[in-house]
Steps between C-alpha positions, in 0.01 A plus 500: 500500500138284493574171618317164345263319705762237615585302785678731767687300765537788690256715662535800743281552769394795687385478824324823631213645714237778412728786674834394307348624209676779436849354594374269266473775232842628583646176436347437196529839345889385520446282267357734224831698533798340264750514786282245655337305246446124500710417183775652371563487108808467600508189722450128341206304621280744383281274324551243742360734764144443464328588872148486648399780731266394750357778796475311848210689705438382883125537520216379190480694127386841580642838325833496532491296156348775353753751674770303356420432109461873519849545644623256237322645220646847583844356536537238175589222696303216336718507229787358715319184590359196361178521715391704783255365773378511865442296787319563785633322872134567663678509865231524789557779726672264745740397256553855348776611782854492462723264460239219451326683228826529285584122604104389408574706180839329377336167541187605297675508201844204559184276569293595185450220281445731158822728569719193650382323139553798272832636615836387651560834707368788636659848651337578777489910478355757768452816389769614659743352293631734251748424165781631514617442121332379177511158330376384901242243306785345308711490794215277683506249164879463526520444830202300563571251143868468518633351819411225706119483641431634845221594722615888563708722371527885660677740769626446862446810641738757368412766769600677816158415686500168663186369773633154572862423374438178459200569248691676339607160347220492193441581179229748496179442345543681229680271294441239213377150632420185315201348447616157500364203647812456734491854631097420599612161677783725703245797596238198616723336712647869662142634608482208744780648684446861506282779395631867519551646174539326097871646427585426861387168602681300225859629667363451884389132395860408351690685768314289704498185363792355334383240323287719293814752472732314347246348252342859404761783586654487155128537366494872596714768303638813620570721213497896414222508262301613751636748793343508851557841639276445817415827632851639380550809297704447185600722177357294198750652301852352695259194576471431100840562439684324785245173409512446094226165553237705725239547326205586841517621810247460766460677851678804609531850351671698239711765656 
């Protein structure tokens, strides 16, 4: 299917650095396969679907774009979106260290006036987020367009593995989020309190303050789109089949 040039409201966004690349390839090489492909003939909202692709790169243009459109020439996966792009984060070298790189990273692009005027959401998706089923673009649509608005929507984490139980509290970042005006105001006003980590901080600033929890809790979705398996082994197959409305998985291993 060749989409028209039309407006997309939604976009999905790949954040990734230069050695990723070829988990990057392994994800998207998913996506060529029709167990895993973004629509399913089967599904409705498949012409409501329409999705931008956009690659996310930490440092300046360089050739990793090159690497890519190769990758996605090889693989037919333009045909699945509307339009695919990149954008570059240009972090220094003091920024470039984790977590404040992937924090510096997620506000690039919620604070980008062309994307925050072109679309309504974006899934945030590290290459180590696999499908799990087809018809996963649709299933973004659906649940993105037909329920209340909200600022994210994605997985607690589902694993064994847990640092800091009461981090454990969060949606991780990989997840949809909203580009709305509200959600901005709300990620302002949080960064004056605390800095760790973007999927963190939101949940450490409303466990902490509880004026700003009861106003913004509800604002945040869990839901089982999208499966955290933090460094937890799991068998896709009983994973698919015990969870009808997963459609991703991210962290962890296949046993």
């Amino acid at each position: 299917m060749v989409f028209p040039q039309t407006v997309t409201p939604l976009v999905v966004i790949i954040p990734f650095i230069k050695k990723q690349i070829p988990r990057l390839r392994d994800m998207l090489s998913r996506w060529s396969k029709i167990d895993y492909a973004p629509l399913d003939d089967g599904m409705s909202f498949i012409d409501e679907a329409k999705t931008d692709l956009i690659f996310f790169y930490n440092k300046g243009p360089n050739e990793v774009e090159e690497q890519i459109n190769k990758i996605l020439d090889e693989l037919g996966i333009r045909k699945h979106f509307v339009k695919i792009s990149f954008l570059y984060a240009d972090l220094s070298e003091k920024d470039d260290v984790y977590p404040i790189a992937t924090t510096r990273m997620f506000y690039r692009v919620i604070k980008d006036e062309e994307l925050r005027q072109k679309y309504k959401y974006f899934f945030y998706m590290e290459p180590d987020t696999l499908t799990v089923r087809k018809g996963w673009m649709q299933a973004l649509h659906n649940i993105a367009f037909n329920q209340k608005p909200f600022f994210s929507l994605g997985s607690i984490n589902r694993g064994n593995f847990v640092n800091i139980e009461p981090h454990r509290m969060h949606i991780n970042g990989n997840a949809l989020y909203s580009f709305s005006d509200e959600h901005l105001s709300f990620l302002n006003e949080l960064k004056k309190n605390v800095f760790f980590v973007f999927d963190l901080d939101p949940y450490m600033y409303m466990l902490s303050h509880y004026d700003a929890l009861i106003k913004y809790w509800h604002q945040f979705i869990f839901d089982d789109i999208i499966m955290n398996m933090y460094k937890t082994g799991y068998s896709e197959k009983q994973l698919v089949l015990e969870n009808p409305k997963t459609f991703f998985v991210h962290g962890g291993w296949q046993v």
